[in-house]
Structures are given as structure tokens and as C-alpha cells.
NUVOTOR-238278 format. One record per atom (N, C-alpha, C, O, CB): x, y, z. Coordinates in steps of 0.001 Angstrom, whole numbers, plus 500000, padded with zeros to 6 digits. Glycine has a CB too. Layout:
NUVOTOR-238278
XYZ
...
END
This chain:
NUVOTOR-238278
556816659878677147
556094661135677120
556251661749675735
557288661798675073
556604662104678227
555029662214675404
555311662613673606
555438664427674264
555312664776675438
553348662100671961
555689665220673181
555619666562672937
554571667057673456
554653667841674401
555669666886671719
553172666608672820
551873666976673548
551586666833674926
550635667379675485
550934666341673046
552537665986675548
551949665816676743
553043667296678054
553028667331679284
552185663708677111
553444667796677533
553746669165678381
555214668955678419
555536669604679414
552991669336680051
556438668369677864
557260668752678187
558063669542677055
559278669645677222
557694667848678784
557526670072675993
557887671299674990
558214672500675387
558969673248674765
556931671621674188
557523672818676720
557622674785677514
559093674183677753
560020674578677045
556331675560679556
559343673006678986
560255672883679184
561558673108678447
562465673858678808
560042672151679483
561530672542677636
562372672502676603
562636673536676141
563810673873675987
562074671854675752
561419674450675736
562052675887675364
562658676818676330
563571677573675997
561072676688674794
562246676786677335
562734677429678655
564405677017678666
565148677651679415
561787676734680142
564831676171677993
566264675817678503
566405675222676671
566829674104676381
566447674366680251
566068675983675918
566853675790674724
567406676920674353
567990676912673269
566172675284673666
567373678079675083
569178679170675244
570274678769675730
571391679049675295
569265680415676191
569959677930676880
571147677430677036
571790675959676671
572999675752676776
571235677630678154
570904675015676255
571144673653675555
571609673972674131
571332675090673698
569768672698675514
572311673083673326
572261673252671874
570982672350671867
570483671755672823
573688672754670900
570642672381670795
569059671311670227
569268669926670511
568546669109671081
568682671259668342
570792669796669821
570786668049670088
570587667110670929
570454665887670886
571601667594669985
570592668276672051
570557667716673631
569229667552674055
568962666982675113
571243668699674729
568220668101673161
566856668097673558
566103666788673329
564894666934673148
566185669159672867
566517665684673305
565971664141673594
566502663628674554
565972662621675025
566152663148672598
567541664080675064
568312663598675983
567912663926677488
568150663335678541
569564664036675657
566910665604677060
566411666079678417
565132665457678562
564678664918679571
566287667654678574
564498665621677208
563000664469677079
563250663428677764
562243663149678415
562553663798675559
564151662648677966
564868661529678870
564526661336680520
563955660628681350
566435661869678796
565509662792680265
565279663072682021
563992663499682387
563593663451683550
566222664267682669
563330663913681451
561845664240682151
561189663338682200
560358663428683104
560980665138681616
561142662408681613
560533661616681271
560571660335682339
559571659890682902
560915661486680026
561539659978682456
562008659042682987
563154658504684206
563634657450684623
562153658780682150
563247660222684502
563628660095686154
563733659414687217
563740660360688005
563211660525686662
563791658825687637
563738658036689104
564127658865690223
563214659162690994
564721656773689180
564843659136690381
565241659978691432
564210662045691348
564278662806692312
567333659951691089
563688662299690458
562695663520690210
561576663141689806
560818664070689526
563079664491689271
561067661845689630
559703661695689145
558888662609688867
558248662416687833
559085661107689817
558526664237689837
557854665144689875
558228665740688332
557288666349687821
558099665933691161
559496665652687492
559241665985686591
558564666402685425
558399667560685043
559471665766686641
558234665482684959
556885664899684017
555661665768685006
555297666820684481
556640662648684047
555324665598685704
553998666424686359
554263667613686499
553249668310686542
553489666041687703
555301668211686599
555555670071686808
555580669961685375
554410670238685109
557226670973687744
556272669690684049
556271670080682615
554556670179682320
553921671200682056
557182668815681570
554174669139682421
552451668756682569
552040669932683068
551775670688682133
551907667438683654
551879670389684025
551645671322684907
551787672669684073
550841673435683892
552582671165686120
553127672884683564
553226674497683213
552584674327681361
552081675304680806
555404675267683422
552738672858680584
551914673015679436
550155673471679332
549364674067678601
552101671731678897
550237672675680696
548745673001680791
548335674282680972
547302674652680413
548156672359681783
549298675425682019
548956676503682288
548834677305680942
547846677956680602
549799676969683251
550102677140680172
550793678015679170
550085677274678053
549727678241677380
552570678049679143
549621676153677372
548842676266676381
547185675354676568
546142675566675948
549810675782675194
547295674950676991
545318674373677109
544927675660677413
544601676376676467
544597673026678625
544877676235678853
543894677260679351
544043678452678508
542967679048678459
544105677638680861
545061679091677753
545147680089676999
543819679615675202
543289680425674441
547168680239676793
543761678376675179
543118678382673820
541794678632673714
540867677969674180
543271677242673194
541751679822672950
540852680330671815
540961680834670659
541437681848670149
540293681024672092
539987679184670100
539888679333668873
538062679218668745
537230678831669565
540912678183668080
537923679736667355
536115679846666853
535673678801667409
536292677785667094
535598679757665138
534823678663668129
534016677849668573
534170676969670056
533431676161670618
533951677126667536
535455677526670372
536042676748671665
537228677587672239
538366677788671815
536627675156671266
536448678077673538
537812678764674561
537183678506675560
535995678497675882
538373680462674555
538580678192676240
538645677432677251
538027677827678196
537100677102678559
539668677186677572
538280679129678978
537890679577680167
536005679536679826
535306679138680758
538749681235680525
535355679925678599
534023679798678307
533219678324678476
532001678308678652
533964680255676965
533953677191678411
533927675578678204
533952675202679849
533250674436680509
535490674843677169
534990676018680185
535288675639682083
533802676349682501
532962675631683043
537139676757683139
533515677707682249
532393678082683374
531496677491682494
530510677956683065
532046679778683907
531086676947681715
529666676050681223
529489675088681774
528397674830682281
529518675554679941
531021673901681853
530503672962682841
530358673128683809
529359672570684264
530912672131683009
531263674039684874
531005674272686394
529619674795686350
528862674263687161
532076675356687171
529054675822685503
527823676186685774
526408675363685307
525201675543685470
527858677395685290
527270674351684627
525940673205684631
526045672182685468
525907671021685084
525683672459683318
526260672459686509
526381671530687635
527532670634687800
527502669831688733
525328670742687625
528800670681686814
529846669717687058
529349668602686498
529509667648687258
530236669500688458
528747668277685366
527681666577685512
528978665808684609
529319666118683467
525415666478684320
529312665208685087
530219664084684862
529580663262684032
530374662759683238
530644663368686035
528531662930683888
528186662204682327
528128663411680992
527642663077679911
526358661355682429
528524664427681154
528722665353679935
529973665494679506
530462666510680000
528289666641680134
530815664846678704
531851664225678040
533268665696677092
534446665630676743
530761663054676776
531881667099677052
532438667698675912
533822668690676732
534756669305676218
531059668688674982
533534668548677803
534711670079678552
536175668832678213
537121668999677444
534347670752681322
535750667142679467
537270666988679186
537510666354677807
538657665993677544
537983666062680311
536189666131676589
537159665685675396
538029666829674953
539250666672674918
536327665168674085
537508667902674633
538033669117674348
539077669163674346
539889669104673423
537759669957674912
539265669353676137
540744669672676599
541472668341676534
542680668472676728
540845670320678180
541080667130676320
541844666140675986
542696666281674783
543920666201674681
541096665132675892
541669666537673783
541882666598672073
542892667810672212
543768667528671395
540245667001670913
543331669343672980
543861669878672934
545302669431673252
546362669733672704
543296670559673322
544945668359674640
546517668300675414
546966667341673902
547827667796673150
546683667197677535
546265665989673596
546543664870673050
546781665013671648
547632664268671162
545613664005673320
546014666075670679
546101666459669131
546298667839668776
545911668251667682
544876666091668417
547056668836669883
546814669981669836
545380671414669319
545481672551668858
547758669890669334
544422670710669642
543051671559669515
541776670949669606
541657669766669291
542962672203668275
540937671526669948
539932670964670321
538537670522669749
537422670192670153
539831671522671040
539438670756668233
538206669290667327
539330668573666680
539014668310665520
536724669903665686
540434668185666956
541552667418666470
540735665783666307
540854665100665289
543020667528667713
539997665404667402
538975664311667634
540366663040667504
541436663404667016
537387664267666194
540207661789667921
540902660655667612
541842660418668726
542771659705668344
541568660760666309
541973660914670525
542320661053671206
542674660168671861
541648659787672425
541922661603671446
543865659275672323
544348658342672478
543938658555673726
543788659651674265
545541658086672054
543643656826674475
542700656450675788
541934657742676277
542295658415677242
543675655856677148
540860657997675510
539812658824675881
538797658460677192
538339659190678071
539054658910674671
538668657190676965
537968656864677964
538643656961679210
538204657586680175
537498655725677769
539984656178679172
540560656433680461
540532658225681210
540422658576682385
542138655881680183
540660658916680134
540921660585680206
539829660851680941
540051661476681979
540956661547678746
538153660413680593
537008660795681374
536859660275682786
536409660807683801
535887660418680673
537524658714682483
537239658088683845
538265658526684943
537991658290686120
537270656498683724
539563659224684574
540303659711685558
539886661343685804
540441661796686805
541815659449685162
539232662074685265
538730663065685710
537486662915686212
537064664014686573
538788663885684930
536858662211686361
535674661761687015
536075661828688262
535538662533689116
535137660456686654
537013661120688434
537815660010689785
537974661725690456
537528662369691406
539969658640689285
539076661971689065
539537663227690565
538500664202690791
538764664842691809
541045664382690273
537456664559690262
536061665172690714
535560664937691814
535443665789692695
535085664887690005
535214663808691907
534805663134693396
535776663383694029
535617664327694802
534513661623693578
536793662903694035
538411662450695159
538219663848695791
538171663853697022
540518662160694188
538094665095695123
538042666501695462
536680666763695823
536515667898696270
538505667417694352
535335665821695741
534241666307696350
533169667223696130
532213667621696796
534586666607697095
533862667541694401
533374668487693870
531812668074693147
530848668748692784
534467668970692982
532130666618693157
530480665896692936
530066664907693315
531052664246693640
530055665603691830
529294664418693470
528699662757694548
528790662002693611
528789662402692447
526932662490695317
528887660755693955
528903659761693880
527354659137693235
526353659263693941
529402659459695091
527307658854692653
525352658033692391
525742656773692893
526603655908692733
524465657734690348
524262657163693896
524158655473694291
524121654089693451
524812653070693460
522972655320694922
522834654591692618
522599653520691681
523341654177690304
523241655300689808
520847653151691521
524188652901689876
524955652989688791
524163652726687386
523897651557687108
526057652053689011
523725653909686370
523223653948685489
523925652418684350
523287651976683394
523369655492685172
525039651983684706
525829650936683499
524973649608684374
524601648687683647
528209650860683473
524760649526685384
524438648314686193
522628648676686245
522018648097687144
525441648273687972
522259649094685822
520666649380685937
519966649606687049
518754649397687092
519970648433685494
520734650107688177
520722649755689404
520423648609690211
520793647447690040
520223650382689719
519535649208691326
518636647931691991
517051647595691558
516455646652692080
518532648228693606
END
């Protein structure tokens, strides 16, 4: 798990009471838990609260990017809400551009779009030309 990926709040949240040196050692435990796995997904969880959804900067804030896509129908072939917030979680901002497994990033928010029902499915698959 790098820095960008949410476990930095953590870290600050408990660097009053850690000295610093200890702070790879907790990257450790978050990271790589067995017995808390949920780790890594609650740090994830509160980076996301505490810095993606808070960013605005010229030309890109967030909460404005969220109701554009929800209000353009959710269309899952429109790429710009999760590069954005990709480029934010992955390069800290949202023309950082160069976003490591991007594709995977669209195709797993796709997934969980549907999984949640929030959009259908197309019958005929635009990559397969359909029937």
C-alpha cells in the first residue's frame, strides 16, 4: 500500500502518540494484516472521506464532478468522474494524469455500479459488435 492509497490520515491520527520511526512499521500492519484485513479498507475509507471528496481545485471539485455524472445518467462509458478521482487517490489531483491500472480502476467501478444496480447491464456489448 503506497501513501496515496489512504493510509497517511491514519498515520497522522496516531503520530501524537507514535514517535515517526514507527510509522513503516504501522504501514506494515495496515497493510498487511492477516488477522484485521479490514484495515487497509477503513484507512481507504477515511482517505477517501478526508481528502478525494473535500478537493477543490480550478477546474475540478468533486462534489460538482459527482452530481454531473449522476445527473448524466451514471453512463459508464464516460471515463472523466472515475479518472479524476483516480488521478486524485493515485497522483494526488485531478490532472496529475499517468494513473497506475486505470483501466482496471474503470472496470472495477463499473462492476460495482451494476453490483449496486445503479445501472444495467447492455445487452449487446459495444467491444463484441454485438449480434
Amino acid at each position: 500500500m503506497r501513501r496515496e492509497d489512504g493510509y497517511q490520515p491514519v498515520l497522522s491520527l496516531i503520530s501524537h502518540i507514535y514517535p515517526p520511526f514507527i510509522h513503516s512499521f504501522i504501514h506494515q500492519l495496515i497493510c498487511t494484516s492477516k488477522k484485521h484485513p479490514e484495515l487497509k479498507w477503513i484507512a481507504g475509507l477515511y482517505y477517501y472521506i478526508s481528502d478525494v471528496q473535500p478537493t477543490n481545485v480550478p477546474g475540478w471539485r468533486y462534489k460538482d464532478k459527482l452530481r454531473a455524472f449522476v445527473e448524466g445518467g451514471l453512463d459508464i462509458e464516460d471515463n472523466s468522474f472515475i479518472d479524476g478521482v483516480s488521478s486524485i487517490v493515485n497522483r494526488g489531483g485531478p490532472f496529475a494524469g499517468g494513473v497506475d491500472g486505470i483501466q482496471d480502476r474503470r472496470d472495477n467501478f463499473r462492476t460495482v455500479l451494476k453490483g449496486m444496480g445503479l445501472v444495467k447491464q447492455k445487452l449487446l456489448s459495444r467491444s463484441r459488435g454485438g449480434i
